[in-house]
C-alpha positions in Angstrom: 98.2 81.6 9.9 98.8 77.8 9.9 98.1 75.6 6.9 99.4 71.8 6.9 98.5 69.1 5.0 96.9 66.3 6.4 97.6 62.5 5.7 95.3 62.5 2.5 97.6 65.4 1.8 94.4 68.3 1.9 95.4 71.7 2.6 94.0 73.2 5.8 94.2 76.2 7.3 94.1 76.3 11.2 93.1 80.2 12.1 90.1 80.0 14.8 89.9 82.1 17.9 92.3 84.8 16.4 91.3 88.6 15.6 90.8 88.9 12.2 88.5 91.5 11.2 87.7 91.0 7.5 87.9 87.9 4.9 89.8 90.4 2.4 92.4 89.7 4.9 92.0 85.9 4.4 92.2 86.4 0.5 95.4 88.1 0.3 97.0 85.9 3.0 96.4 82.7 1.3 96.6 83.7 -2.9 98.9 81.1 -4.0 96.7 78.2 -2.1 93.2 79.0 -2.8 92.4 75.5 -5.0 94.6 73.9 -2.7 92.6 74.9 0.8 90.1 72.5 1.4 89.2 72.7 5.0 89.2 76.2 6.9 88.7 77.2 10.9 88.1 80.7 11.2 85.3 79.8 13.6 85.7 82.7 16.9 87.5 85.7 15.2 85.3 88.8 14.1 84.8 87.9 10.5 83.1 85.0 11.0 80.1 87.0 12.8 79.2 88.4 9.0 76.0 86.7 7.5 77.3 86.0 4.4 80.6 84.5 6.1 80.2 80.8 4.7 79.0 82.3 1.2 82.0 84.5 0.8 84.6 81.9 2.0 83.4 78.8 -0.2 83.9 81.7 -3.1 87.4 82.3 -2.4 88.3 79.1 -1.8 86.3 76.8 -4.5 87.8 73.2 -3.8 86.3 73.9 0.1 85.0 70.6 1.5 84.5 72.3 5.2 84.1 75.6 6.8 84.5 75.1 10.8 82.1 71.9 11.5 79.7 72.4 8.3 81.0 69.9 5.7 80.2 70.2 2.1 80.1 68.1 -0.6 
C-alpha cells in the first residue's frame, strides 16, 4: 500500500488495480492515518465492486475529498 503526501502536503493512498477483497482490510492497514487520508484509489480491486463501496470508505476515512475520480466537497 502506498500513501505520499502531495505538494499541499494531503495524504493519499495509491492502491488501484490490486486484489483486495474487503475494505476491513483497508481499515486496519491504514489506522494511524484515517483523518490524515484525503484522496483514495482503490478503483479495479474486488472491493470496490460492493454497492455501498463509496459509502463505507468516506466513513472510515472522514477528511476524504476524493474516492477514485468522484471528488467531494
Amino acid at each position: 500500500m502506498t500513501f505520499r503526501a502531495s505538494q499541499s502536503w494531503k495524504i493519499y493512498g495509491l492502491i488501484s488495480d490490486n486484489q483486495i477483497e474487503s475494505l476491513e482490510a483497508i481499515t486496519e492497514a491504514v489506522e494511524g492515518s484515517k483523518e490524515k487520508l484525503t484522496t483514495i484509489y482503490l478503483e479495479n480491486n474486488p472491493c470496490a465492486k460492493s454497492s455501498d463501496y463509496v459509502a463505507v470508505l468516506r466513513k472510515i476515512f472522514p477528511n476524504v475529498e476524493q474516492i477514485d475520480s468522484n471528488l467531494f466537497s
